[in-house]
N, C-alpha and C positions, 0 to 999 in steps of 0.2 A: 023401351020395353025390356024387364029384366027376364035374362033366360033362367027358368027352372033347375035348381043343381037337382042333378042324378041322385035316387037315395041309394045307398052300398047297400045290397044285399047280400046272404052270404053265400046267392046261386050266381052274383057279378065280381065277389071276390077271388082272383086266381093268385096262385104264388107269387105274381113280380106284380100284383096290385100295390101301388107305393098306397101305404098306411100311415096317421098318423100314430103317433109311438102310444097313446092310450089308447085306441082301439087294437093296436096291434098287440099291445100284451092283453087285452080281452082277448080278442082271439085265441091267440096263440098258449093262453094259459087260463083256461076257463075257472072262475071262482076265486081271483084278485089273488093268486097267488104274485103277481109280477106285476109292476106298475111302468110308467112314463120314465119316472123315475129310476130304477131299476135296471131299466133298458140302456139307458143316459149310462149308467156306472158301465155295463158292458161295452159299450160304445168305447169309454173313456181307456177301458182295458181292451181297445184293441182286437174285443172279437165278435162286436156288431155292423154292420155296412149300414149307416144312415144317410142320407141326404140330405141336404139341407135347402129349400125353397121357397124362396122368399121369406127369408126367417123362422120358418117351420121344418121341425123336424119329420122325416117319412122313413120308412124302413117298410119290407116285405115279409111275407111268411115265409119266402127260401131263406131268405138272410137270418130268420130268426132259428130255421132246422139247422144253418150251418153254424152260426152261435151255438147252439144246443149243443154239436156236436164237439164243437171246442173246449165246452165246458166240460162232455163226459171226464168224469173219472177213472182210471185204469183201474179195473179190477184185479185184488192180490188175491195169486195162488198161497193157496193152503199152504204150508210151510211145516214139513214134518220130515222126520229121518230117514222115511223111506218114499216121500213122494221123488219122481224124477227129476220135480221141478226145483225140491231144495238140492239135489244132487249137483244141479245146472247152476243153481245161485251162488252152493259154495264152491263149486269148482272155477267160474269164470271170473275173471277183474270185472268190474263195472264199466258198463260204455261211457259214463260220461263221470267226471270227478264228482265229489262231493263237495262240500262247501262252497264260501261265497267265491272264488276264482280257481278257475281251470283253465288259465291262459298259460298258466307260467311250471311247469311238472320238474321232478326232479333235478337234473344237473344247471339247468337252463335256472330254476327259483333263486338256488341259491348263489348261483352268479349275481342273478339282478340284484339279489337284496344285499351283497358283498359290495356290488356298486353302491347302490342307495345310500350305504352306512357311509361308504368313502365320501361322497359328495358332499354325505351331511359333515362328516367329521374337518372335511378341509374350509367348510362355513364358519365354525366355529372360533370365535376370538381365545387366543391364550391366556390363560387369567397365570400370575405368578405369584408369588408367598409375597414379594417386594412392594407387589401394586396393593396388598392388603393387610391392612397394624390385626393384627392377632391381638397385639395388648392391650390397645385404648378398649376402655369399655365404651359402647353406645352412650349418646345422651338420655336421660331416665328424663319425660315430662309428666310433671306429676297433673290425675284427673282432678277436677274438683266435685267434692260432695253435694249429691243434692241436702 
């Protein structure tokens, strides 16, 4: 005899109800702003908590408020001559560098890259004037016409 699945209502849904990933962005985003799919990209970036059983993917409504929250955006202060906050901007360094590496900061950068060049440069084969005729011209092969 087969046992009756339970139908989800949304009085037996609680936060750590494992969901699958299309009901759960119903849920969680009423009027298909957000799909299965969607959820999947989150996931892949690291800031959705899925499970996975039996070949099916599940996720919760908490996991989906703390995705949310990972995704918030930091909201920019205003930015003018006399707020405090552009005072704070232009007067402090930045916490963390800019561009693509902030491993390597001034004296330490350009030591490393002073090695780099040395390494590359003692790679490198000598070519000499001797090993190369300046004067022979190349051979010319002539195309043919269609």
């Amino acid at each position: 005899m087969a046992h009756a699945r339970p139908v989800l209502s949304p009085s037996t849904i609680t936060a750590t109800t494992p969901l699958r990933l299309d009901m759960a962005a119903e849920l969680a985003f009423p009027g298909g702003s957000m799909t299965a799919s969607g959820l999947r990209k989150e996931w892949t970036r690291g800031r959705l908590a899925i499970e996975r059983i039996a070949g099916k993917d599940y996720t919760t409504l908490a996991a989906i408020e703390e995705m949310r929250k990972l995704c918030r955006l930091d909201q920019k202060e205003p930015v003018s001559g006399s707020s405090l906050a552009a005072q704070k901007l232009k007067s402090e360094p930045p916490s963390r560098p800019y561009g693509s590496s902030g491993t390597e900061t001034g004296k330490s950068a350009l030591a490393a890259a002073r090695m780099r060049a040395e390494k590359l440069k003692n790679g490198l084969l000598s070519i000499s004037s001797n090993d190369i005729s300046l004067t022979k011209p190349a051979p010319v092969i002539p195309l043919k016409s269609r």
